[in-house]
N, C-alpha and C positions, 0 to 999 in steps of 0.2 A: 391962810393961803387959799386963794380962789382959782380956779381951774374951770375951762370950759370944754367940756370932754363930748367930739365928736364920735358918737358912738354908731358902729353898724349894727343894724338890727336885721335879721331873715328868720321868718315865724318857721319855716321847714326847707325842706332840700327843694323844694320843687319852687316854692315862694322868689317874689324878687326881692331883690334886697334895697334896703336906704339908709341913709345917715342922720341920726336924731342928735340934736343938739340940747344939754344941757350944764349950766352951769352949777360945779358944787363947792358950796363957801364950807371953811373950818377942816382946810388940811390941814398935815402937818411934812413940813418936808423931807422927815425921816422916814413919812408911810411909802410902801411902795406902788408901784403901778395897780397891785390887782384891791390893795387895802383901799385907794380910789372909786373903785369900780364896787367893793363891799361896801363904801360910803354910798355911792348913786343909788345903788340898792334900794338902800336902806330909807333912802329918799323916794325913789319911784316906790316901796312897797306903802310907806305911807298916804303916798298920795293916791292910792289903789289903782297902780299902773303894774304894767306888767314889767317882771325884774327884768335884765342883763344876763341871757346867759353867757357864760365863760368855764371855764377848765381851769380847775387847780387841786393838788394833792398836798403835798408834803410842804409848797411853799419853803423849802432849803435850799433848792436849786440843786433836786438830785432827780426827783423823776420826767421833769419835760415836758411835764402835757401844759405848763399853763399858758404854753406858748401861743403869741399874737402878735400882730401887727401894730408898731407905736410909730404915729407919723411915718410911716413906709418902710420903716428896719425891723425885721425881725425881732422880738423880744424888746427894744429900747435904745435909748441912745447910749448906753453905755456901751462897746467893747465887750461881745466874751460875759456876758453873761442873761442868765432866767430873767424872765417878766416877774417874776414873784421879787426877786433881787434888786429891780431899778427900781431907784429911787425920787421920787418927787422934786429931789434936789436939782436934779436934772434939768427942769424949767423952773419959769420965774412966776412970782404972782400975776394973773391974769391972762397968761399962756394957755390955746387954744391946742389940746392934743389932739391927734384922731386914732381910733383905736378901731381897731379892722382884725378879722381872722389873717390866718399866715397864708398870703396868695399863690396859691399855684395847682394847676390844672390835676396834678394829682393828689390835692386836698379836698375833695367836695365840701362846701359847706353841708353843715347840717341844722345851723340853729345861732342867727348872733356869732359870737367869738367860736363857737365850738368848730373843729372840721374833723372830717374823717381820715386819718393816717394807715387807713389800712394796708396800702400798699407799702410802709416800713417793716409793717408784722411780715408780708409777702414775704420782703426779703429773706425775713431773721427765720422764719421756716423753711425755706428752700434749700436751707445748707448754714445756717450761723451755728450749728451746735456738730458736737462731735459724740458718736455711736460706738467709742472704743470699749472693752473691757478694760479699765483701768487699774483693775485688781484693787487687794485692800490699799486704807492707807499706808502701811511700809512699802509694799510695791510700789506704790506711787511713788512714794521717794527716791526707791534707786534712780528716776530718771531726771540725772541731775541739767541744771541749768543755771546758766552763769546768772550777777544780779544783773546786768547789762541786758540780757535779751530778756528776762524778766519786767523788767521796768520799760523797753520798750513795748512789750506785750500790753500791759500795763495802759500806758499813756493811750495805747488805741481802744482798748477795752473800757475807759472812761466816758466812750461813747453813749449817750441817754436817749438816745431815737427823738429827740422833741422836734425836730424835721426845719428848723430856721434855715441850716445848709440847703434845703430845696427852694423853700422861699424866697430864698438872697440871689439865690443862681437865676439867670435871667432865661436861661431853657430849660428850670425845673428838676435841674438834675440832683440825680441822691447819690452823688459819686464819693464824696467824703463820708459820708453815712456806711455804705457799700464797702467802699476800702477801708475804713476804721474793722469793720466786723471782719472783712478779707487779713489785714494786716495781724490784728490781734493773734487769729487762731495760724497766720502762715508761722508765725515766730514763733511758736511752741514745738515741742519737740512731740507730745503726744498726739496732736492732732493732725500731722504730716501724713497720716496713710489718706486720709479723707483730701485731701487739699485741693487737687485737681477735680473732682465729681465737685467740690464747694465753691470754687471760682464758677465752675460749668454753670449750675443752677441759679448761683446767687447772680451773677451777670446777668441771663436772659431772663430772668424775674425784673431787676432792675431795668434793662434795656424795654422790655414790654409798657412799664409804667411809667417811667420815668425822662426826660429829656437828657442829651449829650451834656458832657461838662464844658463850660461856657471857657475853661483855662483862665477865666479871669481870677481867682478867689475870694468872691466875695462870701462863698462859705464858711472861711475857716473866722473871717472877722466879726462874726456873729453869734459861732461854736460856742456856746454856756461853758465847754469843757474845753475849750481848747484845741481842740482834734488839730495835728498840722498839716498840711498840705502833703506831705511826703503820702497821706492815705490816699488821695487821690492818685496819686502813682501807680499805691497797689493795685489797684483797677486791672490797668489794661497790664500788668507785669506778670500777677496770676492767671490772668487769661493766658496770654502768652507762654506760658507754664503747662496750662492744662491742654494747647492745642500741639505744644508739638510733646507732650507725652500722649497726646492723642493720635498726631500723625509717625511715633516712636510703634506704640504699638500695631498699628495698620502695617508699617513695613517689617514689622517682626514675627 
């Protein structure tokens, strides 16, 4: 299988960027999107050019970083799932990809494929974790919960930060990213003391960096994990939550 793989190249943050065009023969259509790019590689290292870079860990499609731009969608043409995951089947012999970082104003480029997500980490510090004494394990168990708001818990916490949901959104919003974390910790029952200080910070963290949600949801069709749209809800539901225990306590 032959593939002609437009590639973005930018030597640094500061650098402009272009698109370099190489053809690479001897795939196989079971390898994936990035096993492509470790073939070109492997090609420009021989021909003593400078490699491709790109982000990739685990290649399971569990940690998210290897996330990129394939012909203009997030991660590939498949639905719902990692760039490490699509598969080459996906096009035909002599189909021209282009491969580009995941676009959006609060991704800097840093390098080729790679960008900066720091402002996901923003969020997940501002309020994603809960400061309770939980006591030991036994304590912890008295505090029962049903499987139902478990498993909903669950489904939002499957959340991987690899940032496609901002990418897809066309005002770069991290709303389903935001509400996955918001949802996950609202649905527990340990983490309920914090709730309202966690919407407070986690929202204006995201509001700062981040663009409005577009209501279209081209987020959730691109989610590795699945996230459903019902996270985007949690949004503005927590806020809503935290402002009138906010204007509860002012008149109390």
């Amino acid at each position: 299988m032959k593939l002609t793989l437009e590639v973005y190249r930018q030597a640094s943050p500061d650098a402009a960027g272009h698109f370099e065009s190489h053809q690479v023969d001897g795939l196989d259509p079971t390898m994936s999107i990035l096993d492509a790019l470790d073939t070109l590689n492997d090609q420009l290292v021989r021909d003593g050019k400078e490699a491709v870079a790109f982000e990739s860990d685990c290649r399971e499609g569990i940690c998210g970083v290897c996330g990129l731009t394939v012909n203009s969608r997030p991660h590939g043409p498949t639905p719902n799932m990692t760039a490490c995951h699509q598969r080459l089947m996906s096009f035909h012999d002599g189909d021209t990809v282009r491969l580009e970082p995941l676009r959006s104003a609060a991704f800097p480029v840093q390098r080729d494929l790679i960008v900066a997500r720091d402002h996901l980490d923003d969020v997940v510090q501002s309020g994603a974790w809960v400061s309770i004494d939980a006591g030991t394990a036994p304590d912890a168990d008295t505090v029962l919960t049903t499987a139902e708001v478990s498993e909903r818990a669950l489904t939002f916490a499957a959340c991987i930060g690899c940032g496609a949901c901002v990418a897809a959104c066309p005002n770069g919003s991290a709303q389903l990213f935001v509400g996955a974390k918001l949802a996950h910790l609202a649905t527990l029952p340990i983490s309920q003391p914090e709730a309202r200080k966690r919407a407070r910070t986690m929202v204006a963290v995201a509001d700062a960096n981040f663009g409005p949600c577009s209501l279209h949801g081209e987020c959730a069709k691109v989610c590795p994990q699945s996230i459903p749209l019902a996270a985007v809800a949690a949004v503005p539901k927590e806020r809503i939550r935290a402002l009138r225990t906010d204007a509860h306590s002012a008149n109390g």
